[in-house]
C-alpha positions as CSV (number, residue, x, y, z in Angstrom):
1,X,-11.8,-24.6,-0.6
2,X,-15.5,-23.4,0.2
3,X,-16.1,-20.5,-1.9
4,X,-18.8,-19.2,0.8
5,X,-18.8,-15.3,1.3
6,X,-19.7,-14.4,4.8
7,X,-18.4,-16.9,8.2
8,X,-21.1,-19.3,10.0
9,X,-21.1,-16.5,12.5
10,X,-23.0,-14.0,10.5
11,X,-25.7,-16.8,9.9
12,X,-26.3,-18.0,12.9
13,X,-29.7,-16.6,13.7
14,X,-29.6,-18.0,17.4
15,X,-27.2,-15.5,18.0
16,X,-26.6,-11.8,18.8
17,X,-24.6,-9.6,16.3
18,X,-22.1,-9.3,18.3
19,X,-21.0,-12.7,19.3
20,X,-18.9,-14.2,16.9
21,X,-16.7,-10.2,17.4
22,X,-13.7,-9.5,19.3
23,X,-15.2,-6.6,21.3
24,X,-12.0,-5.7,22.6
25,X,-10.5,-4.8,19.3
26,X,-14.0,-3.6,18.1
27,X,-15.3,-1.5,20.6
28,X,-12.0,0.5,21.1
29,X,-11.3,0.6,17.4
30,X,-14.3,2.1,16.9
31,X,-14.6,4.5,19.9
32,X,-10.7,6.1,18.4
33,X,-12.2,6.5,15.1
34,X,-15.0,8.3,16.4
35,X,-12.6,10.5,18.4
36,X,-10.3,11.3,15.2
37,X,-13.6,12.3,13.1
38,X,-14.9,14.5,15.9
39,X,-11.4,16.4,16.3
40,X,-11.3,16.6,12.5
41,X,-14.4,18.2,12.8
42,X,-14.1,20.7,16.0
43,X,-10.3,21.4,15.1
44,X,-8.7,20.1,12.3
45,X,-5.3,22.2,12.0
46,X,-4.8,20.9,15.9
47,X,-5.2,17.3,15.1
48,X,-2.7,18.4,11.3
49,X,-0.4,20.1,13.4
50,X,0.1,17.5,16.5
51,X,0.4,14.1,13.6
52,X,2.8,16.5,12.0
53,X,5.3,17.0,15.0
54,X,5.1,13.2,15.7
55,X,5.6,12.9,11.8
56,X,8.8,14.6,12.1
57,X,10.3,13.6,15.4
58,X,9.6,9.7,14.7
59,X,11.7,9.9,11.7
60,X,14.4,12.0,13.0
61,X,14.9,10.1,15.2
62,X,14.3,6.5,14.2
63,X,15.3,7.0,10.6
64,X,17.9,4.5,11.3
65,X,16.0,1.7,12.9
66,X,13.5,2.1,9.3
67,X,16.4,1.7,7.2
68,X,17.4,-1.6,8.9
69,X,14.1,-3.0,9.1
70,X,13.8,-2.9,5.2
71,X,17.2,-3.8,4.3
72,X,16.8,-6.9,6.7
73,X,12.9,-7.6,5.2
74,X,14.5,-7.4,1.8
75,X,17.3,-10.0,2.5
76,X,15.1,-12.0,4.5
77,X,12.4,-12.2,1.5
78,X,15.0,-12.7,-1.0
79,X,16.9,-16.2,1.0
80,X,13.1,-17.7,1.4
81,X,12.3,-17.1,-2.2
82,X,15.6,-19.1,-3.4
83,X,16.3,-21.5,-0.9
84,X,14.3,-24.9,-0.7
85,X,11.7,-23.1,1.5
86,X,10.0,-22.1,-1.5
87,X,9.1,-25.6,-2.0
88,X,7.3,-25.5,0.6
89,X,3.2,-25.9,-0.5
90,X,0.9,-23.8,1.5
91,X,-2.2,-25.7,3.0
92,X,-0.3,-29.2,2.9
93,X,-0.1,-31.0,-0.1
94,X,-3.6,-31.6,-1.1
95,X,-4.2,-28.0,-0.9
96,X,-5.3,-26.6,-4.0
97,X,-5.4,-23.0,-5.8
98,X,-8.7,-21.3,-5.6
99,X,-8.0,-18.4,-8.3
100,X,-5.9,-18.6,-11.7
101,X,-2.4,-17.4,-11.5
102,X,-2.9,-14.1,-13.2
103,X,-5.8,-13.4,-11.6
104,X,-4.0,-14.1,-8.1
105,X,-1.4,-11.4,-9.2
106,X,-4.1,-9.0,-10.4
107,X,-6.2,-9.1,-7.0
108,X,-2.9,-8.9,-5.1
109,X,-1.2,-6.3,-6.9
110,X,-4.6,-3.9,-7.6
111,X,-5.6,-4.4,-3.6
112,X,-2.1,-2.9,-2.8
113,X,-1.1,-0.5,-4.6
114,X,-3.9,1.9,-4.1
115,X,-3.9,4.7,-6.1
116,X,-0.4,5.6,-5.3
117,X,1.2,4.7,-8.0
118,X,-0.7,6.3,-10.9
119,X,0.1,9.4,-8.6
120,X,3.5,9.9,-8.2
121,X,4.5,7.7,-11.6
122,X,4.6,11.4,-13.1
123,X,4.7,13.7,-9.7
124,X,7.5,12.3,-8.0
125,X,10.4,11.8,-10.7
126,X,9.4,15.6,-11.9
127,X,9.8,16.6,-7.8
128,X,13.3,14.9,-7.8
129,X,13.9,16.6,-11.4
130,X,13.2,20.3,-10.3
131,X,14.3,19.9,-6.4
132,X,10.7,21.5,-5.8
133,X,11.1,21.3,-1.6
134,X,15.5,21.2,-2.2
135,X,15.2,16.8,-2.9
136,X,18.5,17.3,-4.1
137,X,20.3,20.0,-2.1
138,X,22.0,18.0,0.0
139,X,24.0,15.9,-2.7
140,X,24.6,18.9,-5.0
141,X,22.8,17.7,-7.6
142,X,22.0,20.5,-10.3
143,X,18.2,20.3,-10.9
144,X,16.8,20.4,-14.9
145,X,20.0,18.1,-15.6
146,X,20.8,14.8,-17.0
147,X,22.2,13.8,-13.6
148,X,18.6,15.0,-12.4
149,X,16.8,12.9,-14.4
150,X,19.0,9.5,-13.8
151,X,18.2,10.5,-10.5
152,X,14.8,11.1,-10.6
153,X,14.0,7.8,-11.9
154,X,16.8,5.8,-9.4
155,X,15.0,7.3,-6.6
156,X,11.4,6.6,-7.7
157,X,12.3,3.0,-8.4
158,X,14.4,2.2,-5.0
159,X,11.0,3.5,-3.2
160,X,8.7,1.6,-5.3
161,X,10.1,-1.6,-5.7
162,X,11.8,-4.3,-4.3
163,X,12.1,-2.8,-1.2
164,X,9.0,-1.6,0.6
165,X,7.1,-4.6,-1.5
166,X,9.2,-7.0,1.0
167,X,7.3,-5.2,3.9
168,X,4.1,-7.1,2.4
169,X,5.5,-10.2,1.0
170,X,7.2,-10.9,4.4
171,X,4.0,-10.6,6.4
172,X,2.1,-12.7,3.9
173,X,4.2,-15.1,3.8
174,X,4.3,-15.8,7.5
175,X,0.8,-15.3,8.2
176,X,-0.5,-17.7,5.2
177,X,2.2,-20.4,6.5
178,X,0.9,-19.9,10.2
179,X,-2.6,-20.4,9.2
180,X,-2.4,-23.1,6.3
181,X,0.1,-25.2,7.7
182,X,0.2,-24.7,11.5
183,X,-3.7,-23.9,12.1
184,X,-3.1,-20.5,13.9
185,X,-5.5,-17.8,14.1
186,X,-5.9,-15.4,11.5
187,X,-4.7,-12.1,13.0
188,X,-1.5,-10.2,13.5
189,X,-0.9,-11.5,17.2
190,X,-0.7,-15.1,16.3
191,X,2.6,-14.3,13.7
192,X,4.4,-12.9,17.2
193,X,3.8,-16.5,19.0
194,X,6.8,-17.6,18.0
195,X,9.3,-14.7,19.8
196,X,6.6,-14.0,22.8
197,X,5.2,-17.5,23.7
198,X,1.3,-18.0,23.6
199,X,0.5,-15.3,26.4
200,X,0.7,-12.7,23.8
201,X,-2.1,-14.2,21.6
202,X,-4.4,-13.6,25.3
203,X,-5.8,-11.1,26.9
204,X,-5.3,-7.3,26.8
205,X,-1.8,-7.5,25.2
206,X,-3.3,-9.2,22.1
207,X,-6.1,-7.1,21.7
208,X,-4.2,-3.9,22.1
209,X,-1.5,-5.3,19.3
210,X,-4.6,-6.1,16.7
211,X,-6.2,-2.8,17.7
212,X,-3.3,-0.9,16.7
213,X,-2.4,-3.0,13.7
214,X,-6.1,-2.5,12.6
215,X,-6.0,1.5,13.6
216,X,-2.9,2.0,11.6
217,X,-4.4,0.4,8.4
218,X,-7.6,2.1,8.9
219,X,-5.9,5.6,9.0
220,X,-3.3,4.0,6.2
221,X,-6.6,4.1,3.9
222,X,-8.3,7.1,5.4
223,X,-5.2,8.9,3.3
224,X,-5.8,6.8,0.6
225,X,-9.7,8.0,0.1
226,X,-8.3,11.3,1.1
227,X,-5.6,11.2,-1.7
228,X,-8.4,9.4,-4.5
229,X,-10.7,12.2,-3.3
230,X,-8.1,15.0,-4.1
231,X,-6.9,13.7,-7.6
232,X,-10.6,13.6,-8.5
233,X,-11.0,17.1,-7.9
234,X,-8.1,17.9,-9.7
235,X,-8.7,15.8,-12.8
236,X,-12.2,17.6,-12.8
237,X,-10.3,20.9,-13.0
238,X,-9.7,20.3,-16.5
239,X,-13.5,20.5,-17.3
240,X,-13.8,23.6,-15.5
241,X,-15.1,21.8,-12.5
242,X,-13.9,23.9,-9.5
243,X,-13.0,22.9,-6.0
244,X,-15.8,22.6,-3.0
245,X,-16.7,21.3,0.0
246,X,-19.5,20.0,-1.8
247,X,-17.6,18.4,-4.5
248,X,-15.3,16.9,-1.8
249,X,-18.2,15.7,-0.1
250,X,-20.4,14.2,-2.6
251,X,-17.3,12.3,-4.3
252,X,-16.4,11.1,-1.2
253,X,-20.1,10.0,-0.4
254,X,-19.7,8.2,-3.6
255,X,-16.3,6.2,-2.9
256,X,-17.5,4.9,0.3
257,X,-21.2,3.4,-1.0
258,X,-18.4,2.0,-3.9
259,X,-15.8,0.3,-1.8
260,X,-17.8,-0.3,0.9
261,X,-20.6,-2.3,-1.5
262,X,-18.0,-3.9,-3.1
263,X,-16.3,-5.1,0.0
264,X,-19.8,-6.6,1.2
265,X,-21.0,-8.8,-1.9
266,X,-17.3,-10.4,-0.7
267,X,-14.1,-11.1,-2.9
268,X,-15.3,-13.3,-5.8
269,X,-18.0,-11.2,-6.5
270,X,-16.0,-7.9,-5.8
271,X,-12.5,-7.7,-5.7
272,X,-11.9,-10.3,-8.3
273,X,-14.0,-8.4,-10.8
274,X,-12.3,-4.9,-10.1
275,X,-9.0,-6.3,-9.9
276,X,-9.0,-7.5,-13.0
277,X,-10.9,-5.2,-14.4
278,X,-8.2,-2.6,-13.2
279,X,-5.1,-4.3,-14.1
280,X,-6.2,-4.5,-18.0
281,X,-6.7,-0.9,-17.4
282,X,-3.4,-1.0,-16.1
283,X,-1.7,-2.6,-19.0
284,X,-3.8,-0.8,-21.8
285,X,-2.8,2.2,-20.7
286,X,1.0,1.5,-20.0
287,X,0.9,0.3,-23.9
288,X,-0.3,3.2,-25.3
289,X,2.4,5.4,-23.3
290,X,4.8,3.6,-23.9
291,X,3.9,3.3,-28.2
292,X,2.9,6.8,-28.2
293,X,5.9,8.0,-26.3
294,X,9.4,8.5,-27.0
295,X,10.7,5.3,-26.9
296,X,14.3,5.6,-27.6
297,X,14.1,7.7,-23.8
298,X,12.2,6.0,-22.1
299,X,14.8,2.6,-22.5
300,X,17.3,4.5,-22.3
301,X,17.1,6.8,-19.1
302,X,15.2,4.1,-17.4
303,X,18.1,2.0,-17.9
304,X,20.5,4.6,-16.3
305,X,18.2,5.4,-13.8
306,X,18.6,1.7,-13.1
307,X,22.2,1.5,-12.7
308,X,21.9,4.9,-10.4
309,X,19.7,2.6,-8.6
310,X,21.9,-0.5,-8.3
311,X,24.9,1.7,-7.2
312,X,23.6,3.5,-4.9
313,X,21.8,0.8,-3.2
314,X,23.6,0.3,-0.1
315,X,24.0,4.1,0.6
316,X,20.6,4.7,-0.2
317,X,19.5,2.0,2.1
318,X,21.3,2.5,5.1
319,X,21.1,6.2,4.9
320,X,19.2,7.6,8.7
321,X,18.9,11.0,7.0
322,X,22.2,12.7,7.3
323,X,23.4,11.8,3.7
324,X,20.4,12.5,1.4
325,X,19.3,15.4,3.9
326,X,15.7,16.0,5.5
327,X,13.7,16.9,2.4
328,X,14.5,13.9,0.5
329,X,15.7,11.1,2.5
330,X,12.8,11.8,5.4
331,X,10.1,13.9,3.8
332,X,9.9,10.8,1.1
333,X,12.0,7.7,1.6
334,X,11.2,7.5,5.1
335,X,7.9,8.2,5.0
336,X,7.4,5.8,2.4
337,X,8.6,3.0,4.4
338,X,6.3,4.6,7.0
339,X,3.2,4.0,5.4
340,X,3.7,0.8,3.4
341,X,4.7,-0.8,7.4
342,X,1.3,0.8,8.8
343,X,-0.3,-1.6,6.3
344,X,1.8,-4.5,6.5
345,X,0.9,-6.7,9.5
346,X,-2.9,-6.5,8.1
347,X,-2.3,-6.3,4.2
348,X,-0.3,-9.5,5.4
349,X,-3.9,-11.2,6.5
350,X,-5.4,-10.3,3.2
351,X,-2.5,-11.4,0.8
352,X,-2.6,-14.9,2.9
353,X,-5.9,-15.6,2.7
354,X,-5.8,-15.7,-1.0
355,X,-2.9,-18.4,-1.0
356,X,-3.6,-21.6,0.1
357,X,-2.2,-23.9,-2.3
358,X,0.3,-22.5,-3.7
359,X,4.0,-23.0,-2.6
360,X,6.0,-20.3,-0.6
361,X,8.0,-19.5,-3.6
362,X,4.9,-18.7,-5.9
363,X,3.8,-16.6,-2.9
364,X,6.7,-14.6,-2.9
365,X,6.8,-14.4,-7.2
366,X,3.2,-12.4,-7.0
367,X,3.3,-10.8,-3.8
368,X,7.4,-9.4,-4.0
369,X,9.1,-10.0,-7.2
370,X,6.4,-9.4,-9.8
371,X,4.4,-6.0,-8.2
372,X,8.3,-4.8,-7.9
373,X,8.8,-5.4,-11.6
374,X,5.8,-3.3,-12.6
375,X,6.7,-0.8,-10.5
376,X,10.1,-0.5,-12.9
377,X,7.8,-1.3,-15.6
378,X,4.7,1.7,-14.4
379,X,7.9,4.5,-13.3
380,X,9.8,3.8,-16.5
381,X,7.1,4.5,-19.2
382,X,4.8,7.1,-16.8
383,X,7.9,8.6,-15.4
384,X,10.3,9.2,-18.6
385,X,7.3,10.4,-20.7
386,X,6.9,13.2,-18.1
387,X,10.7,14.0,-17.8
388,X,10.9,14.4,-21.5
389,X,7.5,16.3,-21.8
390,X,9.2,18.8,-19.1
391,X,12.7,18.5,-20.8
392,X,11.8,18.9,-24.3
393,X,9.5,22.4,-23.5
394,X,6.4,20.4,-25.0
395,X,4.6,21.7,-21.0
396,X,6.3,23.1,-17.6
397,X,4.9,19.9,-15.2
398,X,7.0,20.9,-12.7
399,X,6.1,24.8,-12.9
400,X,2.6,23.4,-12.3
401,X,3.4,21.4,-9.5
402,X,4.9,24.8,-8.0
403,X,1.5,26.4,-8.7
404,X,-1.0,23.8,-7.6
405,X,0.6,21.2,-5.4
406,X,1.9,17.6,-5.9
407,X,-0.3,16.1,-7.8
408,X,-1.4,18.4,-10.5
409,X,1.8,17.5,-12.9
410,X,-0.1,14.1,-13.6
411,X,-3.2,16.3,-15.3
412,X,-0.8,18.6,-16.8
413,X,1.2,15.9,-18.8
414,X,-2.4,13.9,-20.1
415,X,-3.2,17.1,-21.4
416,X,-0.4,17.4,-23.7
417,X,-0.2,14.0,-24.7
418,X,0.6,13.6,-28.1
419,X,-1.9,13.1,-31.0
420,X,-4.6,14.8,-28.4
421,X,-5.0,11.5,-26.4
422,X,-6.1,13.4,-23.4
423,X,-9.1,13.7,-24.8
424,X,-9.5,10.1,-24.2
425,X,-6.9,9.1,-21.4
426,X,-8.0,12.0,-18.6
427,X,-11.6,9.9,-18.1
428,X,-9.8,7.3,-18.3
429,X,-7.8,7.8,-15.7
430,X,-9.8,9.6,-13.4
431,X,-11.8,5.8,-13.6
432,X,-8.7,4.2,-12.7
433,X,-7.5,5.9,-10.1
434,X,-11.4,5.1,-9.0
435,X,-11.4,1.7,-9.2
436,X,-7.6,1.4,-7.5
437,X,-8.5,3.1,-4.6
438,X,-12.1,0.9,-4.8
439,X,-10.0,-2.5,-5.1
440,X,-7.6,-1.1,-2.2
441,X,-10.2,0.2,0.3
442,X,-11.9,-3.7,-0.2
443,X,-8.9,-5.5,0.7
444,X,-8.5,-3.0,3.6
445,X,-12.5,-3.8,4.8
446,X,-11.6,-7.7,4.2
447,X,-8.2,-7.6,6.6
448,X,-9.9,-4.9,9.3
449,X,-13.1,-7.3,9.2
450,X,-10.8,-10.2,9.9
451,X,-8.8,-8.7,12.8
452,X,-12.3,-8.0,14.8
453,X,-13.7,-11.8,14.5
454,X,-12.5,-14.4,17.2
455,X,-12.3,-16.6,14.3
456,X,-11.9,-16.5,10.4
457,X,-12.1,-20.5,8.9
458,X,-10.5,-21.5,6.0
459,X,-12.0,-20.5,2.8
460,X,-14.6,-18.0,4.5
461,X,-14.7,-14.2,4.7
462,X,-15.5,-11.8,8.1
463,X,-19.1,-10.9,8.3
464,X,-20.6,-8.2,6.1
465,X,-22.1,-6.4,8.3
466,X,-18.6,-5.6,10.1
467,X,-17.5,-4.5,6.6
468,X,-20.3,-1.9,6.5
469,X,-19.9,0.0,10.0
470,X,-15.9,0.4,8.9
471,X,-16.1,1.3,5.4
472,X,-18.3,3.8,6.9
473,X,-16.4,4.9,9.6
474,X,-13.1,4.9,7.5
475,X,-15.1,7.0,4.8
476,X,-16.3,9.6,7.0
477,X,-12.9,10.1,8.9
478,X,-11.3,10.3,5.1
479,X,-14.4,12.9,4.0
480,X,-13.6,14.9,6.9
481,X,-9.9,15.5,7.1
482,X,-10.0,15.7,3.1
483,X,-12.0,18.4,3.0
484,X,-11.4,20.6,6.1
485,X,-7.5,19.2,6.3
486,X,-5.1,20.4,3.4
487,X,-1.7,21.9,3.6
488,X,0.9,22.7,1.3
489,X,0.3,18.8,-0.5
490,X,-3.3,18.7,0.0
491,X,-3.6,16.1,2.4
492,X,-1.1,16.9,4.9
493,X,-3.3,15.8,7.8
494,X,-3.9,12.4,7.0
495,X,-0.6,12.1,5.7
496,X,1.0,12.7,8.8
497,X,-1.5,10.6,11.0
498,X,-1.5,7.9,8.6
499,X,2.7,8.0,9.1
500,X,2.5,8.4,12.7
501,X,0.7,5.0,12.6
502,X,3.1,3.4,10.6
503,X,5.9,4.8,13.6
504,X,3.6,2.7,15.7
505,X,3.4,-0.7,13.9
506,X,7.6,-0.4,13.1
507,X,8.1,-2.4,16.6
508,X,5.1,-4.8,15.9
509,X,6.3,-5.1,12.1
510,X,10.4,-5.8,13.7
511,X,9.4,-8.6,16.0
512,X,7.7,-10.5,13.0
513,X,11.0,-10.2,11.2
514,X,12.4,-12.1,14.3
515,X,9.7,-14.2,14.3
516,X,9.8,-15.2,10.5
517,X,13.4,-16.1,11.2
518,X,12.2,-18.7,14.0
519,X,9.5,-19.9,12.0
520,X,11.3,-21.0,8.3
521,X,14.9,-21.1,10.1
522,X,13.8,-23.5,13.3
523,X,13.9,-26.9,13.6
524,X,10.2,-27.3,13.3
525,X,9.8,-26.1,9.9
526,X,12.8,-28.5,8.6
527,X,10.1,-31.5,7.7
528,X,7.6,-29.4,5.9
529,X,10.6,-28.4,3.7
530,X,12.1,-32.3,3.3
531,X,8.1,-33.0,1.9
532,X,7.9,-30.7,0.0
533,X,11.3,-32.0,-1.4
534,X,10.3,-35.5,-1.7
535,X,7.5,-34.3,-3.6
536,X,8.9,-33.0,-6.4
């Protein structure tokens, strides 16, 4: 595979800028983000309040369909990883690796994750544990109880595992086996061929499909830079750093020359580095919790909060609101699922592009079975350390999340860490939470680059210069609705838009189910799995 950075179209000096660009997907992308900054500017609480209805009413009332969609993803992942199409060798059989294993997984887990988890590893088990907006009204559960806390930790790992890590694993999947082995085009259109026929790969239907795939990851990272901007501020209110515009501003002025940079040099000389860089940070600092914490705990609640999980896995899943009540069920499950699918069809492009040669079921190992395991792995140690910090009386994280908002638990438990580690570990994870939302935002730049080129070849990256005018759009809409947004979380705003997109992308995201079912279930698909047989 050429290890190139930028495509033939960039260095064609015969040409216009333009040329090689799907102006149809450009041009309007563009023009919509320009319209969202301006409105964030001129009148931010209209633009808060109008994502917030749709917010609401899209999950009210397609709770249900959300609920099947994952269920069937889940299933759907789980029969390709362990039936002979795993066998199957992405890029034919010559086709060979370009990256080590673990530093496949590391690129792939670090460009995903964002800096979600490192949030709500402490905030949202300690939510569940002190029903902070009534989480556990509705299934009289008595908050500040052991029942709490088996629940708190059930919860946190049904919404950060297996599940919503299907939503990415099953667009990978099918876009790196359209592209490798049946020399489609790399964009979300070409993995709906198979239900809608080739019309829907032309004209104004296929650009309005990549438009709003691209839109909804665009605004899907705008609340991640909005999210990385806010925990900044906060970790910097332990140095008696206080809140501003111009704090806001300047970090965010910061994070977009970062991601945006890194993005451009292109992902051997970017993403590889961070990625790596930020999964040892990862690891490191999961050891040190977990040795420094209180061990005999943290096995054994996470191992009830595991069977809570198991047992209630069906109820959980196929609940449409009514049994786990609004402010649980919708206000978190739901709008999980939400956000993870207004990433998918494009995270999908990213996560493929990275694995030609390797078979199906490798694919599926890294990109579904592996990020899910340290998400048990990241909830256990983070999660139990800050239920027994609350439980034990050592700090009141959730009276502080009362106080603050959401996120400010996760400050509040590194500085009572035992042995005064929060000397050391606050830096340190203001840096990580950094570099994940860095690794994220260039994996976003690489997949929205990708959807706005006619064509992508094998081994090659979009354009740089198509990196640069999004990261900068995408950077200024975060900036914007960051610091003149807010709400009772902090990023409300962004939240809710970045949901309302996901709303959008739910039909687009439930025909590639069907169209993954044609494609590894059909006929044609039956000799590339009786080679890959006779191989081994």
């Amino acid at each position: 595979m050429s290890t190139q950075t930028h495509t033939p179209v960039e260095k064609n000096s015969g040409k216009g800028l333009l040329d090689g660009v799907r102006k149809d997907v450009f041009i309007p992308g563009v023009i919509l983000f320009g319209i969202a900054a301006i409105i964030g500017i001129v009148n931010n609480k209209a633009l808060t309040e109008s994502s917030q209805a749709f917010f609401v009413w899209s999950l009210e009332n397609f709770g249900w369909l959300y609920q099947y969609v994952l269920m069937s993803s889940t299933i759907l992942v789980a029969i390709i990883t362990f039936s002979k199409l795993g066998n199957i060798k992405l890029g034919g059989a010559d086709a060979q690796p370009k990256y080590p294993f673990w530093t496949w997984f590391a690129m792939t887990l670090t460009g995903g994750v964002a800096t979600g988890i490192v949030t709500w590893g402490v905030n949202e088990p300690l939510i569940y544990y002190g029903n902070v907006w009534g989480e556990l009204d509705a299934l009289g559960i008595k908050p500040f109880t052991a029942e709490a806390a088996r629940f708190a930790m059930g919860r946190s790992f049904y919404n950060w595992t297996f599940m919503p890590y299907s939503i990415y694993a099953l667009c990978g999947v099918l876009v790196a086996y359209l592209y490798f082995n049946k020399k489609q085009k790399l964009n979300v259109t070409a993995t709906l061929q198979p239900v809608f026929g080739k019309r829907i790969t032309q004209g104004a239907l296929a650009a309005s499909v990549d438009c709003l795939s691209m839109l909804a990851l665009g605004v899907g990272i705008c609340g991640g830079l909005a999210m990385c901007i806010t925990l900044v501020v906060t970790g910097l209110r332990t140095y008696g750093i206080q809140e501003s515009l111009s704090l806001f501003v300047m970090i965010g002025v910061a994070l977009i020359f970062v991601f945006t940079f890194s993005s451009y040099v292109g992902m051997d000389r970017g993403l590889k580095v961070l990625g790596n860089l930020n999964a040892w940070f990862y690891y490191g600092i999961l050891a040190l919790l977990l040795f420094t914490g209180p061990l005999l705990f943290i096995l054994r609640n996470s191992t009830a909060g595991l069977a809570e999980w198991l047992h209630y896995f069906w109820l959980w899943g196929l609940d449409p609101i009514d049994i786990g009540g609004a402010a649980l069920t919708r206000s978190w499950t739901l709008f999980d699922w939400a956000c993870w699918i207004a990433y998918a069809p494009v995270t999908g492009i990213f996560l493929a592009m990275m694995a030609r040669g390797r078979t199906i079921r490798e694919f599926l190992v890294v990109n579904w079975i592996l990020p899910s395991v340290f998400g048990l792995v990241w909830f256990s140690i983070w999660g139990n350390n800050a239920l027994y910090m609350q439980m034990s009386g050592t700090a009141d994280l959730v009276g502080a999340i009362n106080q603050g908002g959401a996120v400010m638990a996760l400050w509040e438990f590194l500085k009572h860490l035992p042995f005064g580690l929060g000397i050391i570990v606050i830096p340190v994870n203001i840096f990580i939470i950094i570099i994940s939302f860095v690794t994220a935002a260039d994996a976003t730049l690489t997949n929205v680059g990708s959807m706005c080129m006619k064509d992508v070849p094998i081994g090659t990256e979009p354009p740089g210069f198509i990196k640069i005018i999004w990261g900068i759009i995408i950077g200024v809409v975060a900036v914007v609705m960051s610091a003149f947004g807010g709400g009772a979380q902090g990023v409300d705003g962004v939240k809710a838009l970045a949901t309302a997109g996901g709303f959008l992308v739910l039909f687009v995201f439930l025909f590639q189910i069907i169209a993954a079912v044609k494609v590894f279930f059909g006929q044609k698909t039956a000799s590339d799995v009786l080679d890959a047989t006779e191989e081994e």
